[in-house]
N, C-alpha and C positions, 0 to 999 in steps of 0.2 A: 094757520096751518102748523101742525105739531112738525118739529124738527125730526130730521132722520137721524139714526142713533144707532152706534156701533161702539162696541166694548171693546178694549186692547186688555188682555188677560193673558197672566201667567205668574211664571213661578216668582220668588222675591227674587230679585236681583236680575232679573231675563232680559232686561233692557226696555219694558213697557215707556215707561219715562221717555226715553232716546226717543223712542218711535214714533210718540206724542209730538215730539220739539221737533223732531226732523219732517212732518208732515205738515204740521200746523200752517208756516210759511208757503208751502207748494198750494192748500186747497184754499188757503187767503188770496192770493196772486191768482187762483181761477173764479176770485172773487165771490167766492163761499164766507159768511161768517161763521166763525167757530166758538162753538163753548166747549168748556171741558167740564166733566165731575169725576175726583177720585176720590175713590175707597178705600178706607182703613180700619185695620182692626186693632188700630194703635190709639191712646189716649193720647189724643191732640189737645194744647190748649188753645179755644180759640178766642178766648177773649184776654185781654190784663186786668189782670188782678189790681182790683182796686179803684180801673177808669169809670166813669159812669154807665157804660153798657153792661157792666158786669155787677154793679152794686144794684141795678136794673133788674138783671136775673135774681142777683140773692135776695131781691125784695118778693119775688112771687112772681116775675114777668115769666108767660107762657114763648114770648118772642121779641126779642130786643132787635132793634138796627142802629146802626150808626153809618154815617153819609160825611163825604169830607167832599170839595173840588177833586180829589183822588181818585175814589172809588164808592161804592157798597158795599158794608157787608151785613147779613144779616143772622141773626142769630135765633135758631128755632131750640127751645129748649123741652123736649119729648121723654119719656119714659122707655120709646124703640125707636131707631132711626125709621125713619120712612125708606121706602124703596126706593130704587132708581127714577122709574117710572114716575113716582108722582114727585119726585124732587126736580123732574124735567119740566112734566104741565106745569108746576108751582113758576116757575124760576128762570124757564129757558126758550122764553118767547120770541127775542130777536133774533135769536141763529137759525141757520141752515141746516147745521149738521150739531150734534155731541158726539165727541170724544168721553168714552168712558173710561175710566181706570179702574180696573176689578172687577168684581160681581163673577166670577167666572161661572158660577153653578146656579145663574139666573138663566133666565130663556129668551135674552134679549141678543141679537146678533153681535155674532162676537170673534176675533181675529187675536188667535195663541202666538205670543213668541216665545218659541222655545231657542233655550240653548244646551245643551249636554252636559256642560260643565256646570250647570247649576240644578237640573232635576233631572232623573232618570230617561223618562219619556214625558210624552207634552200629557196635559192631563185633559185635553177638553176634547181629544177623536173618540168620536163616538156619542158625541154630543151633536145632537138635530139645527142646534143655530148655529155651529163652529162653520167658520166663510173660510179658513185660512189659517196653514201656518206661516208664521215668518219664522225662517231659520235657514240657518247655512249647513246643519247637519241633517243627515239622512233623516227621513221622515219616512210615515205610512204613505204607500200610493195611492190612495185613497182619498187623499188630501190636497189640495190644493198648497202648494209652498212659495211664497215671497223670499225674495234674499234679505237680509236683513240690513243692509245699506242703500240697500235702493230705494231711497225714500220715496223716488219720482214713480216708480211702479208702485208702492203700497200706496198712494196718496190716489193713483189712478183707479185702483182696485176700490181705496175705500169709497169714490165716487160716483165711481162703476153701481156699489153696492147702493150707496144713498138715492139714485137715478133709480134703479130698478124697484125702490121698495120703500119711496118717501114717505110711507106710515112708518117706519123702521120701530115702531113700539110695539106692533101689533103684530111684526113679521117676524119668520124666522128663518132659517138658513133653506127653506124648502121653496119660499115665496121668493128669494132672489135667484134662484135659478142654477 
């Protein structure tokens, strides 16, 4: 069964991150497993320079991994990223739920934290998958708004949202209700 899948989107610095960590904990403890994927349009490195997973790529590998008692990590080496979507079927088998970081101008359901002091207005009302603003500043009534410390209520909401719509790849803000 494909995990349910919700985006935390917003401006740089709005507190996406916070809301990620503040949640994580609450929907583990209702004994959800959780993945996360974030997006960036920053050059990350994600290999070192020099270790053999990366003299791997410079040799012509289309996808490197490296495996410790640690962890996985894998390394796909493309000409475009892939999408969300298929970096979930690929990758994100065991969990219950994804945590997304970004994508905001995707059609995947998705929960804005705006704050004032960092972007004008939220950028994603008016968008058909938007579930939510979290924010403590005025907002559209038209929107639904979280406070932005209550983690135990955004963590309810985003449950709320994965129970009602556990395709959550295929759904969008009209399917959850």
């Amino acid at each position: 069964m494909s995990p349910s899948v919700i985006c935390i989107v917003g401006s740089s610095g709005s507190g996406k991150t916070t809301i990620i960590e503040g949640i994580i904990p609450i929907l583990r403890g209702e004994g959800l497993r959780v993945g996360t994927l974030k997006h960036t349009h920053h050059d990350v490195p994600f290999d070192t320079r020099g270790k053999d997973s990366w003299r791997h790529a410079q040799a012509g590998a289309d996808q490197a991994a490296i495996v410790s008692p640690f962890g996985l990590a894998v390394f796909d080496y493309r000409p475009a990223p892939p999408g969300p979507e298929e970096i979930i079927e690929a990758h994100f088998h065991d969990v219950d739920i994804v945590l997304v970081e970004g994508y905001k101008w995707g059609a995947l359901p998705k929960i804005e934290v705006y704050r004032r002091e960092v972007s004008e207005a939220p950028v994603c009302v008016g968008d058909p998958s938007l579930l939510a603003l979290i924010t403590d500043d005025p907002a559209p009534r038209d929107v639904r708004c979280l406070p932005s410390r209550d983690y135990e209520r955004i963590a309810a909401f985003v449950m709320q949202c994965a129970m009602s719509a556990p395709l959550a790849l295929l759904a969008t803000a009209s399917a959850v209700g």
